[in-house]
DOKE-176417 format. One line per field, with one value per residue: residue in three letters; x, y, z of N, C-alpha, C in turn. Coordinates in steps of 0.05 Angstrom, whole numbers. Example, Ala and Ser with C-alpha at 12.3 -4.5 7.8 and 13.67 -1.06 7.14 Angstrom:
REM residues 2
rest <- c(ALA SER) .
nX <- c(264 257) .
nY <- c(-114 -45) .
nZ <- c(156 142) .
caX <- c(246 273) .
caY <- c(-90 -21) .
caZ <- c(156 143) .
cX <- c(264 258) .
cY <- c(-66 1) .
cZ <- c(156 157) .
***
This chain:
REM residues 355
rest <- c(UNK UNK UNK UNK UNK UNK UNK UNK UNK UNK UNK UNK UNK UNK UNK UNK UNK UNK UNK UNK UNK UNK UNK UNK UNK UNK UNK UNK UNK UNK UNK UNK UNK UNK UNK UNK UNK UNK UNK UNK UNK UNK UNK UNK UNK UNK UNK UNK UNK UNK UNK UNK UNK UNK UNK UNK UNK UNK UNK UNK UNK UNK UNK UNK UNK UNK UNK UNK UNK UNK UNK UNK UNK UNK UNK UNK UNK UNK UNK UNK UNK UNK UNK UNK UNK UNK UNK UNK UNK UNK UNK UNK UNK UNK UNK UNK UNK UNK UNK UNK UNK UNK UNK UNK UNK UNK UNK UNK UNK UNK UNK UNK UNK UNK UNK UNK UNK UNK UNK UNK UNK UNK UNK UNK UNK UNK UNK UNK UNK UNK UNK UNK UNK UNK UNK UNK UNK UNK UNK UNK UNK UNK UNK UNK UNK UNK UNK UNK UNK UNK UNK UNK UNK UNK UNK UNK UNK UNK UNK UNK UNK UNK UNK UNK UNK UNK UNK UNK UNK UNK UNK UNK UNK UNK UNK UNK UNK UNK UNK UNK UNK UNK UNK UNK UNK UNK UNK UNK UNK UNK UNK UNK UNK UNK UNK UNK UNK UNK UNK UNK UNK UNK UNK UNK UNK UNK UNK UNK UNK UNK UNK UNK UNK UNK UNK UNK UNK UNK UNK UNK UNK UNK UNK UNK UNK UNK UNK UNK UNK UNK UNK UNK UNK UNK UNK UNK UNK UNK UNK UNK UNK UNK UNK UNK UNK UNK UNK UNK UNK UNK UNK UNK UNK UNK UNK UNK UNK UNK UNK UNK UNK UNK UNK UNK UNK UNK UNK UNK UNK UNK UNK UNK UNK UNK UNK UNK UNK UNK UNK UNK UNK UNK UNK UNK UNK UNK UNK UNK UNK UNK UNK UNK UNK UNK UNK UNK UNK UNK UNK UNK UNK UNK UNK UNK UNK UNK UNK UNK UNK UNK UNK UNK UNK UNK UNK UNK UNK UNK UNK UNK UNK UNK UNK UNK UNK UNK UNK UNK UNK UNK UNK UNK UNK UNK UNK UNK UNK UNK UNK UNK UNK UNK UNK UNK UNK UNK UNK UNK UNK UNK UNK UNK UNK UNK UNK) .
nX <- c(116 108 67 102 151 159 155 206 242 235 246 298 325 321 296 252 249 205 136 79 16 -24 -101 -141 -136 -136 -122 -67 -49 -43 -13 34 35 52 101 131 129 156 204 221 221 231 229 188 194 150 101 128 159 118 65 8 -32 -94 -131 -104 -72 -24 13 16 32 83 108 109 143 186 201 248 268 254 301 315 333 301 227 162 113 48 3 -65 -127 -125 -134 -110 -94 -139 -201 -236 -303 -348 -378 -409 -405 -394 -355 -318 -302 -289 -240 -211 -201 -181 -127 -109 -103 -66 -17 -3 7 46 87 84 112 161 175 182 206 267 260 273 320 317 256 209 155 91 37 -19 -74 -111 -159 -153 -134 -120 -86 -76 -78 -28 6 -12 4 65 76 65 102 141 199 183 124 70 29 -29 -52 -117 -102 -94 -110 -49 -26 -56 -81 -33 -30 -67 -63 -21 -32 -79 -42 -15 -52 -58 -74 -87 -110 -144 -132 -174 -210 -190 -197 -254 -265 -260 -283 -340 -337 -304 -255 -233 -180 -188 -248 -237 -197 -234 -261 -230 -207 -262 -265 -220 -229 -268 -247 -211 -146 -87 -128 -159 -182 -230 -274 -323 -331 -326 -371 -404 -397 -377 -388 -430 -416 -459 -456 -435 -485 -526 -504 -508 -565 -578 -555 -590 -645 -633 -626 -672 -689 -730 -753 -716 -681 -718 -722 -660 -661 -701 -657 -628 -657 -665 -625 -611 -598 -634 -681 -674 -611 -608 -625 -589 -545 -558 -558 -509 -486 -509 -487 -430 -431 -458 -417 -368 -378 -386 -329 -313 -320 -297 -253 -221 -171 -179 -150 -142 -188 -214 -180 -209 -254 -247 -244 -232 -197 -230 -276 -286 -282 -336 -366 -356 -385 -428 -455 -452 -477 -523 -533 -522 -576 -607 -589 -584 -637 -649 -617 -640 -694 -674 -648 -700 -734 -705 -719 -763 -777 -749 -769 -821 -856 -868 -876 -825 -822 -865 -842 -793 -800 -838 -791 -768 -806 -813 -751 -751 -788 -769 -724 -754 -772 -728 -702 -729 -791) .
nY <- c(168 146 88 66 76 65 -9 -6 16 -32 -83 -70 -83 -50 -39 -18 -6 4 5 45 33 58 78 81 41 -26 -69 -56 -42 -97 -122 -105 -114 -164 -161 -148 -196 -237 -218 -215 -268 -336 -383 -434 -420 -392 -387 -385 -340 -295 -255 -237 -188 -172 -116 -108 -97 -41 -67 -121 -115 -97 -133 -175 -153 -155 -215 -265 -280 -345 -386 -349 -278 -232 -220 -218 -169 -153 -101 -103 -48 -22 23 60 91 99 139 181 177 168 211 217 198 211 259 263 212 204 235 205 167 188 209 153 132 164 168 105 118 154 111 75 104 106 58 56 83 65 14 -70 -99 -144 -147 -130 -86 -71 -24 -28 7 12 43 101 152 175 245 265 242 226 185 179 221 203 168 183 213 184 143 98 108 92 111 90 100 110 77 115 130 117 99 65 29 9 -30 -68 -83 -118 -152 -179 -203 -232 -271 -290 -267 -225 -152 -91 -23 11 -20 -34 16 29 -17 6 52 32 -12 10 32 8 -42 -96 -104 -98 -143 -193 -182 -178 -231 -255 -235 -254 -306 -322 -304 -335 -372 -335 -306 -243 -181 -143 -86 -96 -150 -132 -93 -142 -174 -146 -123 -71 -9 29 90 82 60 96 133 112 108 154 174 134 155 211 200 176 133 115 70 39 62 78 17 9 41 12 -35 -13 -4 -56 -75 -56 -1 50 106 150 158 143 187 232 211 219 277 290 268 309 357 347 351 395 427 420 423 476 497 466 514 555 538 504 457 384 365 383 394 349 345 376 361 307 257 201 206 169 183 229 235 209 245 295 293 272 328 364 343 348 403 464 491 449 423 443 452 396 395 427 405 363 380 408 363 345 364 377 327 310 348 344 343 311 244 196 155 176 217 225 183 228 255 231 227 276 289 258 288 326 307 291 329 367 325 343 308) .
nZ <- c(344 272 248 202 214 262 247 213 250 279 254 236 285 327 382 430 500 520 507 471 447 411 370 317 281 283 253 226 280 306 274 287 331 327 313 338 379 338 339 383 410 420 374 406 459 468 506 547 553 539 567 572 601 629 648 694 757 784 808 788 732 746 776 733 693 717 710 695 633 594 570 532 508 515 532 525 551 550 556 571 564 607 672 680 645 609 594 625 644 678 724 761 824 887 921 959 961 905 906 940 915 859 896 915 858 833 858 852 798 795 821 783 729 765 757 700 676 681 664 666 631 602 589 546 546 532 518 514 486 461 418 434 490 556 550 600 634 692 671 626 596 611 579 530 516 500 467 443 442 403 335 309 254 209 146 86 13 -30 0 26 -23 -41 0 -9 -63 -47 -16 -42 -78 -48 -32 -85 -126 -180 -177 -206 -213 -215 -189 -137 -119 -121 -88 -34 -34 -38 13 57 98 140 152 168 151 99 86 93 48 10 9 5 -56 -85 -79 -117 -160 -169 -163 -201 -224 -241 -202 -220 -226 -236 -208 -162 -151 -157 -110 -65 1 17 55 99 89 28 13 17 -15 -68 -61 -69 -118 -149 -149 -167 -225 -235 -226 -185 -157 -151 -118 -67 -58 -43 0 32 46 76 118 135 143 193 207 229 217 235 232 175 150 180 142 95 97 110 65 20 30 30 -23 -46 -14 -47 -93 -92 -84 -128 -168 -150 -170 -150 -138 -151 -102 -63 -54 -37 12 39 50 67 34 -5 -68 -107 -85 -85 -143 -152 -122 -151 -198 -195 -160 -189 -237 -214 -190 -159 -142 -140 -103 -55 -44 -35 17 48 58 79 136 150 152 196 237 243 274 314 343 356 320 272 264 266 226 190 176 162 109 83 66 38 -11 -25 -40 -91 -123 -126 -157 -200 -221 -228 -280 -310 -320) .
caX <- c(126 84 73 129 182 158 160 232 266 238 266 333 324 313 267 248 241 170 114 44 1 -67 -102 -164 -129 -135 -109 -41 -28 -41 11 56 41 63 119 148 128 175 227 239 206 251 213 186 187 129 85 142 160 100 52 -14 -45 -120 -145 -92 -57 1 37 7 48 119 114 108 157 209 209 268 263 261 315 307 347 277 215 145 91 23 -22 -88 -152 -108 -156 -102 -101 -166 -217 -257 -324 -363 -375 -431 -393 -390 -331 -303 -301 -274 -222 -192 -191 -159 -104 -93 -90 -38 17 0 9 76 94 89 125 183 193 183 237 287 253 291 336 303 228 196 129 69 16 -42 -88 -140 -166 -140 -116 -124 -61 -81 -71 0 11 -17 26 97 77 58 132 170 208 163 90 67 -2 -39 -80 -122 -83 -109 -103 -40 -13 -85 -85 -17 -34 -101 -54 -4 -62 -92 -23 -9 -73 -46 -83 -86 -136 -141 -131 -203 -221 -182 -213 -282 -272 -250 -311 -359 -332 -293 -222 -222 -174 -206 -269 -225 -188 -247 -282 -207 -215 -282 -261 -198 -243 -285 -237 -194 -116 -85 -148 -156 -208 -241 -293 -350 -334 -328 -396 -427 -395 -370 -403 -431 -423 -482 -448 -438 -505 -535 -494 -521 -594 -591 -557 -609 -664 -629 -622 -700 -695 -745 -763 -688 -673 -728 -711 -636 -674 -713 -642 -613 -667 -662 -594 -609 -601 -654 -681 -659 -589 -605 -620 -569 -525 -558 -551 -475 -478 -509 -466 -416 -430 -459 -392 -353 -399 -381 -302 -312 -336 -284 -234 -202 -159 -191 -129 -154 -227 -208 -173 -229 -287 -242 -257 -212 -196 -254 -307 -292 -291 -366 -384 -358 -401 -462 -456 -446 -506 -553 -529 -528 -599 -625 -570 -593 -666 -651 -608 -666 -713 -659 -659 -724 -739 -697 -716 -799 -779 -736 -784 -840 -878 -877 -866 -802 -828 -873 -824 -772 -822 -847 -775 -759 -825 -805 -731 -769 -801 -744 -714 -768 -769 -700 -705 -765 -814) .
caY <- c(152 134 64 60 77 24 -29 -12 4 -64 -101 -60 -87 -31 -48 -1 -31 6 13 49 29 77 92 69 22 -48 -89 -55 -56 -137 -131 -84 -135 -198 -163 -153 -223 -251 -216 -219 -290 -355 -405 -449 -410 -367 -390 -376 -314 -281 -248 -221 -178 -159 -100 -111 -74 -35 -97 -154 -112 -94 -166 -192 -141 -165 -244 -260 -296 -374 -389 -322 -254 -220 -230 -190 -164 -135 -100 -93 -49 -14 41 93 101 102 166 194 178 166 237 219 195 217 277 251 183 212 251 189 151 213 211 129 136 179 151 92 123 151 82 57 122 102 33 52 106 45 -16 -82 -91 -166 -147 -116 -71 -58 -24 -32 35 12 68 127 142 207 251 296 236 227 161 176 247 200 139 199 218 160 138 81 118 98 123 73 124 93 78 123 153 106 73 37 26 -15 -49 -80 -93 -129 -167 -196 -211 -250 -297 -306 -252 -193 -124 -72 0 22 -37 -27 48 13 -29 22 67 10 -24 33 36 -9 -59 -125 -108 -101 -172 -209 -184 -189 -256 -269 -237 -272 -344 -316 -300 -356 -365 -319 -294 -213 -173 -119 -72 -115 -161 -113 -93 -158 -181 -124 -110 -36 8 46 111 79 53 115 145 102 113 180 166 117 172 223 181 171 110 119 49 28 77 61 -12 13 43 -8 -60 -5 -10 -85 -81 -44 23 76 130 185 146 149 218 233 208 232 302 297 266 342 378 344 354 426 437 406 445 513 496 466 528 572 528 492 433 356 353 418 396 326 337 401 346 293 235 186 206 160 179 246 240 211 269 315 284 276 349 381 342 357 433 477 500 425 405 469 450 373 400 449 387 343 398 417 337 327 389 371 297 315 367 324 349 299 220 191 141 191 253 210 181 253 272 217 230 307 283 237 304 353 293 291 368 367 310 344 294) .
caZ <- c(323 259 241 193 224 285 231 202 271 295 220 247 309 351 407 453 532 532 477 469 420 395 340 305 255 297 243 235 309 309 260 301 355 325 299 366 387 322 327 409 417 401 371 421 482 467 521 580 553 535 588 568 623 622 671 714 771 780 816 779 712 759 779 708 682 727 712 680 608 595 549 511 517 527 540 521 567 533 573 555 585 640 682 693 613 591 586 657 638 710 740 782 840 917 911 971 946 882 903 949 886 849 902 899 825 828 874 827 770 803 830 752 724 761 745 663 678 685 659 660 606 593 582 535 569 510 532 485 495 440 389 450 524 559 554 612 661 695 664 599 590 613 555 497 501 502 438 438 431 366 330 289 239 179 118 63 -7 -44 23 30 -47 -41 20 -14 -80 -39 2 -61 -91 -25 -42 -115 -152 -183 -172 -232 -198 -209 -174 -112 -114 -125 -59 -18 -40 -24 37 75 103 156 146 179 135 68 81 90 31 -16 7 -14 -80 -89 -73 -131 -183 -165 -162 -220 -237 -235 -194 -235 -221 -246 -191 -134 -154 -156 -87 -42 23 26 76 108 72 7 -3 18 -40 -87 -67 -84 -147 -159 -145 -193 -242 -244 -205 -153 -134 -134 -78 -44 -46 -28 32 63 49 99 143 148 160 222 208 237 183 237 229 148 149 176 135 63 94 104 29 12 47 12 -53 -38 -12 -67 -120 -82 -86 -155 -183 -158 -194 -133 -150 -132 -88 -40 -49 -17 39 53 52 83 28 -18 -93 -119 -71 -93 -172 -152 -112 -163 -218 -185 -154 -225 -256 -200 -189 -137 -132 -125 -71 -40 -47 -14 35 68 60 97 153 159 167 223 262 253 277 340 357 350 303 261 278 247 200 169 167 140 80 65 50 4 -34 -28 -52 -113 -141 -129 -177 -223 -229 -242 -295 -332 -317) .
cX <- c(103 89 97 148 179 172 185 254 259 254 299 344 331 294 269 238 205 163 90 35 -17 -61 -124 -158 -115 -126 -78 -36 -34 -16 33 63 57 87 143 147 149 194 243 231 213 226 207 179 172 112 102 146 145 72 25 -32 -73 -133 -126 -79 -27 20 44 41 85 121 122 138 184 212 232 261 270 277 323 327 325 249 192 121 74 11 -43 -107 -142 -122 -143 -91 -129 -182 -235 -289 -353 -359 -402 -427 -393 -360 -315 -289 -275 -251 -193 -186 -176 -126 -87 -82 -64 -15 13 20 44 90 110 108 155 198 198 205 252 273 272 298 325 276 222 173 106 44 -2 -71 -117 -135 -159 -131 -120 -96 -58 -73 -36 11 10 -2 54 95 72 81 149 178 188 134 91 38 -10 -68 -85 -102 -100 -95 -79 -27 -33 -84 -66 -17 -47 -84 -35 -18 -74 -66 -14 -30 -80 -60 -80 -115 -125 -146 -157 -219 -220 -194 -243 -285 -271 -273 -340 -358 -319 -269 -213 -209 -182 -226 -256 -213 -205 -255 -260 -203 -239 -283 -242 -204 -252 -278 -220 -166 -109 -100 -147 -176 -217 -271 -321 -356 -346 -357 -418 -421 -391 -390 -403 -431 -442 -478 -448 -467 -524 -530 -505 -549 -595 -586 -577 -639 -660 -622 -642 -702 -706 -745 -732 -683 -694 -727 -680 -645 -681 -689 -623 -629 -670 -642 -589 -603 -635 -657 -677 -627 -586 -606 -604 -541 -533 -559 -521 -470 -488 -500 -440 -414 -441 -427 -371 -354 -383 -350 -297 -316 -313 -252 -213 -197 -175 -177 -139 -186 -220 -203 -189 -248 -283 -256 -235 -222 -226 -275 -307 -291 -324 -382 -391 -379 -426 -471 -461 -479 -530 -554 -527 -558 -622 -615 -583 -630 -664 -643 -620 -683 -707 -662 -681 -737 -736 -707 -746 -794 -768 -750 -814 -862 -891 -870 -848 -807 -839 -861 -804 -789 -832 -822 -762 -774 -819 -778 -739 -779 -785 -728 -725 -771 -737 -684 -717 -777 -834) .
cY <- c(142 109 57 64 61 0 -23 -10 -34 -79 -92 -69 -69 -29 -38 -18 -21 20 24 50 41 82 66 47 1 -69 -86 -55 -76 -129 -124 -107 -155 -175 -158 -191 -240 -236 -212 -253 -317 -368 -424 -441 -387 -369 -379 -356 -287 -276 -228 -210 -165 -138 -107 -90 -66 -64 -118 -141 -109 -126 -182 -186 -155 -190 -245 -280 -334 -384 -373 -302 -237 -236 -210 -192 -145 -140 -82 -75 -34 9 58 102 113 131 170 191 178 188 239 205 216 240 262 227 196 226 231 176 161 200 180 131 151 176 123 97 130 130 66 80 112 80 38 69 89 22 -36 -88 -123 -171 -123 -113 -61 -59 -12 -4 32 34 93 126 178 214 261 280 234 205 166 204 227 180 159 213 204 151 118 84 111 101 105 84 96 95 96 131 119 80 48 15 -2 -33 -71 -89 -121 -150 -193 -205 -235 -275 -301 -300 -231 -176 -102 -55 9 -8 -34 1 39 -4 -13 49 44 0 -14 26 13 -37 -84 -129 -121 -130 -192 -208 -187 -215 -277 -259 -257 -306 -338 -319 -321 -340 -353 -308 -256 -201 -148 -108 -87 -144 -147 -110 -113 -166 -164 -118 -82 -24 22 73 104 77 76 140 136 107 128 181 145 137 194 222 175 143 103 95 32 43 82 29 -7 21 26 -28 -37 -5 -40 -90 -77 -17 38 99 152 183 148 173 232 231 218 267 299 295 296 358 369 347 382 442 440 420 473 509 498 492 556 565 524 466 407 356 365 408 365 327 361 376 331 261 234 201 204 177 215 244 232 238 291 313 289 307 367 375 349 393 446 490 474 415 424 456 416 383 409 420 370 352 403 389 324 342 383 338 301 339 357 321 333 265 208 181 162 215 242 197 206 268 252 225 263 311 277 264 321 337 296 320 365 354 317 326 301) .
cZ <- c(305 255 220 198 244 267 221 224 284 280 223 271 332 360 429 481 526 510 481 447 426 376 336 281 274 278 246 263 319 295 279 326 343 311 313 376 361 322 363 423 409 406 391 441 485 494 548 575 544 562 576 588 617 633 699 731 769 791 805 752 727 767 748 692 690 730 695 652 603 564 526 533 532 529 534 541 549 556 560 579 610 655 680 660 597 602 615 636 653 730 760 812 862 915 933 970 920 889 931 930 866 862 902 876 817 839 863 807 770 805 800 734 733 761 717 663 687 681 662 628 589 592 577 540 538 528 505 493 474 419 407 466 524 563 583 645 658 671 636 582 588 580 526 497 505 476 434 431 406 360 309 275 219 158 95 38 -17 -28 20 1 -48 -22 3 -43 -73 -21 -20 -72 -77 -37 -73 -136 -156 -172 -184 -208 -189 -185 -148 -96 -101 -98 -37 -14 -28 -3 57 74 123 147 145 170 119 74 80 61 -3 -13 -3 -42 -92 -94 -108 -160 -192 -166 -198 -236 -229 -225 -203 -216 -215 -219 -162 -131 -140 -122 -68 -21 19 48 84 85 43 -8 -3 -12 -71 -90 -72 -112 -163 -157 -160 -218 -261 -230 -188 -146 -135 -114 -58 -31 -25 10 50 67 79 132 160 150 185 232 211 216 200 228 188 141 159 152 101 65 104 76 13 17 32 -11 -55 -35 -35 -87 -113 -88 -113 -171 -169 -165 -177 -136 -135 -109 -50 -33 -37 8 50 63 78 60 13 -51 -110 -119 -83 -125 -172 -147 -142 -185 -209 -172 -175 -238 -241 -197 -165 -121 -123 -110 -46 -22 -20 13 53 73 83 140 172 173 195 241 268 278 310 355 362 341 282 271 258 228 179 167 148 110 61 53 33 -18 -40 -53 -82 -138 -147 -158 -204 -243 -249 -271 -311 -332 -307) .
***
């Protein structure tokens, strides 16, 4: 089940006895949460009929499951952190050892299988799985087909757009389109970022005031990826000592220059790519969801791709390459491999600029 149809059977009040929540988008499933907690939770008796379980056992949750409700029809249980969900990641273990713990785990896992295959009919069972859950175990195969599974993906593309309209409208302002694009390009996708920082716009502009571009700009937190985007546009531009400033503000953020290099060779690969599509006259729509980026971030690419060309994306791209491969091989030492391909980057610019 995707997140919208959770949210309109619950508003219909159809409430499944048993829930799994995943998915990398931790704000909507707070929401998803409280939205069970208001609509099975009478005012007042939240504390008796709410059960939050942390790393708990199979008993502690069949015990909880089966209390009966205090003045309420139901009653909700969240469990968080649960072992026989989460991912095998400790393979250095005793086999013998391991393979008694295998076989607990699994008349467990049975044990809990067949209480959720007849839950009681006065508590509601959420089991909170974080950002995944392995399918492959018993437990985590019976909960990924129950009407209740639901997937909490990022919001992207027009959904995110009206979220972040409807966000700022909430705290009594407006945000011009390009704006909302413009934050979303600068500060990423994650929700729990974007409200803080439509809150520190919203402070900014005040109540019925409007948040334009020019703001975004001046206040917006950047992302590691954004600013990276900018230093190169600040380096083909002719900008050299702005994207070296942009540089060292990423290195005092705490980013690593194998961690920056990195990430300005995915930005050529992107726009390499982008260039190669562009050019055999494939629609933005096709060249988006190939790359895997938002609208905006692609009308940048495409621009800055076009004015630099294919033979100087080409040209960084090898540079980017060749950098990481001297550095991890240890031919050269990071600080100075990474420096020789900015100053490398700097001239490929200057070339390219006629200077």
């Amino acid at each position: 089940m995707e997140r919208n149809e959770f949210f309109k059977r619950v508003s219909d009040g159809q409430i499944e006895k048993v829930y799994l929540f995943s998915g990398p988008e931790v704000y909507v499933r707070r929401q998803a949460e409280q939205k069970l907690k208001d609509k099975l939770l009478e005012p007042g008796t939240e504390m008796m009929n709410l059960n939050i379980l942390v790393s708990p056992t199979t008993e502690q949750i069949i015990e909880s499951a089966n209390q009966f409700p205090f003045m309420s029809e139901r009653r909700l249980v969240i469990v968080r952190e649960f072992a026989m969900l989460g991912r095998e990641t400790d393979k250095s273990k005793d086999k013998g050892e391991a393979k008694g713990k295998e076989k607990e785990g699994t008349d467990e896992a049975d044990r809990l299988i067949r209480f959720l295959s007849d839950p009681p009919e006065t508590t509601c069972l959420l089991f909170d799985a974080g950002d995944g859950f392995d399918k492959r175990k018993k437990l985590g195969k019976f909960l990924s087909e129950i009407n209740g599974c639901v997937t909490f993906t990022p919001l992207e593309g027009e959904e995110l757009q009206k979220w972040i309209r409807k966000t700022v409208k909430g705290l009594g302002a407006q945000i011009t389109n390009d704006a909302g694009e413009r934050l979303v390009f600068l500060s990423g996708r994650d929700l729990t970022a974007l409200q803080a920082e439509i809150m520190k716009l919203t402070a900014y502009v005040g109540e019925g005031g409007t948040i334009r571009e020019s703001e975004v700009d001046m206040l917006a937190t950047r992302t590691s990826e954004a600013q990276v985007f900018e230093m190169i546009d600040a380096l083909f531009d002719g900008k050299t000592e702005a994207a070296f400033a942009q540089t060292d503000r990423l290195l005092r953020s705490g980013e690593s220059r194998l961690g920056i290099l990195a990430l300005v060779t995915r930005q050529f690969r992107q726009m390499l790519f982008a260039e190669s599509m562009n050019s055999q006259r494939r629609n933005s729509a096709e060249i988006g969801k190939a790359i895997g980026i938002n609208p905006y971030f692609l009308r940048k690419t495409l621009a800055r791709s076009a004015k630099m060309g294919t033979r100087t994306l080409k040209a960084c791209l090898e540079r980017c390459i060749a950098t990481d491969y001297d550095i991890k091989r240890g031919q050269l030492q990071e600080e100075a491999g990474f420096e020789r391909m900015m100053l490398e980057m700097a001239q490929i610019a200057r070339k390219k600029n006629g200077q």
